[in-house]
Residue, then its C-alpha position, 0 to 999 in steps of 0.5 A: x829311889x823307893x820301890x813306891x818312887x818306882x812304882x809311881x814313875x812306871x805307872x805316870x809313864x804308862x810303862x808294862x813290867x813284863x818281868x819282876x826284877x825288885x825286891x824288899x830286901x832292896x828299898x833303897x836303888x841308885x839312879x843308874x840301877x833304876x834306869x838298868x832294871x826299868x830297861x830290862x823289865x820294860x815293854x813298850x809298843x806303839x800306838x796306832x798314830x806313832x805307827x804312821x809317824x814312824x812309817x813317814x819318816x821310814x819313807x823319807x828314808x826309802x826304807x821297806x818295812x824290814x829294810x836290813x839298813x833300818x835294823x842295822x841302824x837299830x841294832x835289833x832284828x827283823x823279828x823285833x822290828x816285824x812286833x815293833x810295826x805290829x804294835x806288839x810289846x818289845x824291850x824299851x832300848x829296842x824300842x827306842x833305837x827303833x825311833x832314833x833310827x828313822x830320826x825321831x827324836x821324842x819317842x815316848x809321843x811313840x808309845x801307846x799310852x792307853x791303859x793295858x792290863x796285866x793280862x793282856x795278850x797280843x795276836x800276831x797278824x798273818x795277813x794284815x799288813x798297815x804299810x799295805x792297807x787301803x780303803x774300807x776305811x768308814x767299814x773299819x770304823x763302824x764296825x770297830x765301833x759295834x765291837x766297841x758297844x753291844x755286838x759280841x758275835x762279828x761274823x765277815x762273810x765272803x768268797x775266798x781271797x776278797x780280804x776277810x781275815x785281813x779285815x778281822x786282824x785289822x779291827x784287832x789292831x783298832x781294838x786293842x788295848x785290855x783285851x786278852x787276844x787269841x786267835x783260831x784257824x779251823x782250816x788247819x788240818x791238824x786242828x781238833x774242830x770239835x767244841x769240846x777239844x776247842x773249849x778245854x784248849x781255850x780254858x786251859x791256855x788261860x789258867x784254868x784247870x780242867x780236870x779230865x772228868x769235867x770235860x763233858x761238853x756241858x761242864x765245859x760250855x758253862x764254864x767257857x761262857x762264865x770265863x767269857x763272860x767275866x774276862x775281856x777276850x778277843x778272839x779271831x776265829x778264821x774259816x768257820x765254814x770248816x765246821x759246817x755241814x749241810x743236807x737237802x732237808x734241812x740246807x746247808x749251814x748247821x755245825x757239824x757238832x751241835x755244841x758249837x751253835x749251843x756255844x754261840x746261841x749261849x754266848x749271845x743270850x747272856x745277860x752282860x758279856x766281856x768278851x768279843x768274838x770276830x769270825x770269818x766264813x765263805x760259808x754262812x752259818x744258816x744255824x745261827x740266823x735261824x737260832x740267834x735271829x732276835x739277837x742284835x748283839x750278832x752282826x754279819x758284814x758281806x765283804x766285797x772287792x775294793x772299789x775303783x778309789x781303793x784299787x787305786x789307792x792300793x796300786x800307788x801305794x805298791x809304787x806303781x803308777x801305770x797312768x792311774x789318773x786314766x780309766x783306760x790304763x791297764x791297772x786301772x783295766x785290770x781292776x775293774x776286770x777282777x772286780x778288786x779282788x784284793x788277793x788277785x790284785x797284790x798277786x798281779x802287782x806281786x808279778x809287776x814288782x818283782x818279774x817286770x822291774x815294775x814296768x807296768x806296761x811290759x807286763x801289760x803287752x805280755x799279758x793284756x790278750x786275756x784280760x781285754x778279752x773278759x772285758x770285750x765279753x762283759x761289753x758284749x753282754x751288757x751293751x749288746x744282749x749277747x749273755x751267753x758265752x759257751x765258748x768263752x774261755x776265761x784265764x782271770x785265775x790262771x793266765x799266769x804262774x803266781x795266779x796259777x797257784x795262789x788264786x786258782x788253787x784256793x777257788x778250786x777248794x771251794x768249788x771242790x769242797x761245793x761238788x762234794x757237799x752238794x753236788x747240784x749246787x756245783x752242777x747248777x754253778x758249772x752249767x750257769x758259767x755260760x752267763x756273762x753277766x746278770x741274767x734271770x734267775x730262772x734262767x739259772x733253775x733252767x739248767x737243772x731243771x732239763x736234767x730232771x731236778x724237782x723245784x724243791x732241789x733247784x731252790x736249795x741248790x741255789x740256796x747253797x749258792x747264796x750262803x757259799x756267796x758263790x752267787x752275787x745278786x744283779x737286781x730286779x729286772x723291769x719284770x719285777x725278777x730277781x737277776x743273779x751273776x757271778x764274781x768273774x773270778x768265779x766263772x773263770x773257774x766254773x767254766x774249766x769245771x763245766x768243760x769237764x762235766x759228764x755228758x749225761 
């Protein structure tokens, strides 16, 4: 067999070399070298439909996704079957043993056969798990759909645990294909946030030389936009907030470093652009609506808890049952009570799994007293009037141990990160904890303005409640007035805090 034979063989079959193993001292191959050194050289991954052909049959077979028994019967290992279902390039024979061994018979109608260039590079998804997805279904779409077409800049917002990251990595897995794919988590401590050290790291990774004296914050804008403007990046940029800052002039939601809006202001007024960009934010970059408003190739998406079908769906595919069909079972209670947050829900059903053999209803009997009573106080305040809860004392984050230090320590950072960037905001956000449910706003201003707040205080501070998200609007009232409320989980935290407010 011709290198042109082989050529033509790979190419008809939509495989990716990762290595070269050819040369032209070798013209002419045996059919058995062929097959060795295609094996060797290449990769394959699975298309999205091939995942759920393999993950049906796995299910037959009563396999988790990493079931020691799968990858003994595939011969590979936990790593290899972790980028097999991330739809990551593995070897060919891994590939193929992968298939084999939850009986499929034709593997190639497994492999992803879009087209996918030399360059392409693929994330690992740290969140997003496909076995695991539920709902956001017609969300993923259109949203996808806007990446597809002329959106360059996705920006999802939302407080934090409610699945933004998961979302993003999920529009990844849609998306791929010829993208070159990176990924950037500003919450990282050891990360440099500055644009330049960014800029230069980015450039730098893909194959340009950055000389030390072009490293002006200039040189490296204009050459990061030509470089995203000419290539088909995809970058996942997770917790924008951190490079956020904010004062009472001018609000909350500008870049500590000015070259980041420059980035993004340049990013979105080029002419044609290859490139797409996806963030996620608890905070809202006010710089950007301000800046980039007339844009429409920027679009910012509001991330809520799963609805009631979600929740659902979500519970039966952790294989817990519960009596979901009644709207009175305690999955279907609990649901509602944390308004499906997802982060909350898989730490609860995490619990149910593992610390109660899955018996939903002992884990019920056990813990139900904290949950009924939110749900007994949100009855109140809606059936009855009584909106004020003083003596509430809610547990939604901390009435277990997992809940403890998975849900209760990250909404502690955020109304942490809330006291020291602006302090009337956290007052405003403690105080107002004594609200059930949706009540006036001015009912919220009341509480800073008896402690001596002017009117140009209360309105930012409200205002750096909106852009944190810590805020859910209720509606207008019949008095044409604006009502807002609070994520449940959120009072639940802002009440701990407002019992330890000074009393001055």
């Amino acid at each position: 067999m011709s290198l042109s034979t082989l050529d033509t063989y790979v190419k008809k079959h939509h495989f990716r070399l990762s290595i070269v193993t050819l040369s032209k001292s070798e013209p002419e191959l045996s059919y058995q070298q062929v097959c060795w050194r295609i094996s060797m050289a290449v990769s394959l991954r699975a298309s999205e439909q091939g995942l759920k052909i393999v993950d049906q049959l796995r299910r037959k077979k009563g396999w988790s996704v990493t079931a020691a028994s799968w990858c003994d019967a595939a011969r590979t290992s936990v790593a290899t079957l972790k980028r097999f279902r991330g739809r990551l390039p593995i070897q060919q024979d891994a590939f193929i043993s992968i298939c084999k061994a939850v009986g499929i018979k034709n593997w190639e109608e497994i492999v992803d056969k879009s087209p996918t260039s030399e360059t392409a590079s693929y994330i690992e998804f740290l969140v997003y798990k496909d076995d695991e997805w539920v709902g956001r279904e017609s969300l993923t779409e259109e949203l996808s759909n806007r990446l597809r077409g002329s959106c360059r800049i996705l920006l999802l917002v939302g407080i934090t645990g409610v699945g933004k990251t998961a979302l993003a990595e999920r529009l990844v897995d849609k998306l791929r294909g010829n993208w070159i794919e990176s990924r950037e988590n500003f919450e990282n401590k050891n990360k440099a946030l500055d644009f330049g050290s960014v800029a230069a790291e980015w450039l730098t990774k893909w194959g340009e030389t950055v000389p030390q004296d072009q490293r002006t914050s200039q040189q490296l804008l204009q050459r990061l936009i030509k470089h995203l403007r000419e290539h088909q990046h995809l970058i996942l940029m997770d917790s924008l907030e951190c490079l956020l800052k904010g004062n009472e002039e001018d609000g909350w939601g500008d870049f500590v470093d000015e070259w980041w809006g420059k980035f993004f202001f340049s990013l979105l007024s080029e002419a044609s652009c290859k490139s797409r960009l996806i963030l996620t934010s608890q905070d809202f970059p006010a710089q950007l609506e301000r800046e980039c408003d007339r844009y429409n190739n920027l679009h910012s998406q509001l991330i809520k808890g799963l609805e009631t079908p979600e929740q659902i769906a979500f519970f039966q595919k952790a294989e817990l049952d519960g009596n979901l069909e009644s709207p009175h079972s305690p999955l279907r209670l609990i649901g509602e009570v944390y308004d499906g947050h997802p982060l909350a829900l898989r730490v609860i059903a995490g619990e149910i799994k593992t610390s109660w053999q899955r018996n939903v209803q002992a884990y019920w009997n056990e813990n139900r007293r904290g949950i009924e009573e939110v749900k007994e106080s949100l009855e109140q305040a809606r059936q009855q009037g009584i909106v004020k809860g003083e003596a509430d004392r809610w547990k939604l984050d901390s009435y277990t141990n997992a809940l403890r230090q998975i849900v209760k320590e990250r909404l502690e950072k955020t109304l942490e990160r809330l006291k020291k960037d602006v302090y009337e905001a956290y007052f405003l956000l403690c105080t107002a904890s004594v609200y059930r449910c949706e009540v006036k706003e001015k009912w919220w201003l009341s509480n800073l303005e008896d402690e001596g707040y002017s009117e140009e205080q209360q309105k930012a501070a409200v205002q750096a409640l909106r852009d944190r998200y810590l805020i859910e609007e209720g509606g207008i009232d019949h008095e044409f007035e604006r009502l807002v409320e609070q994520h449940n989980l959120i009072r639940s935290v802002a009440i701990d805090h407002r019992l330890k407010l000074p009393e001055n």
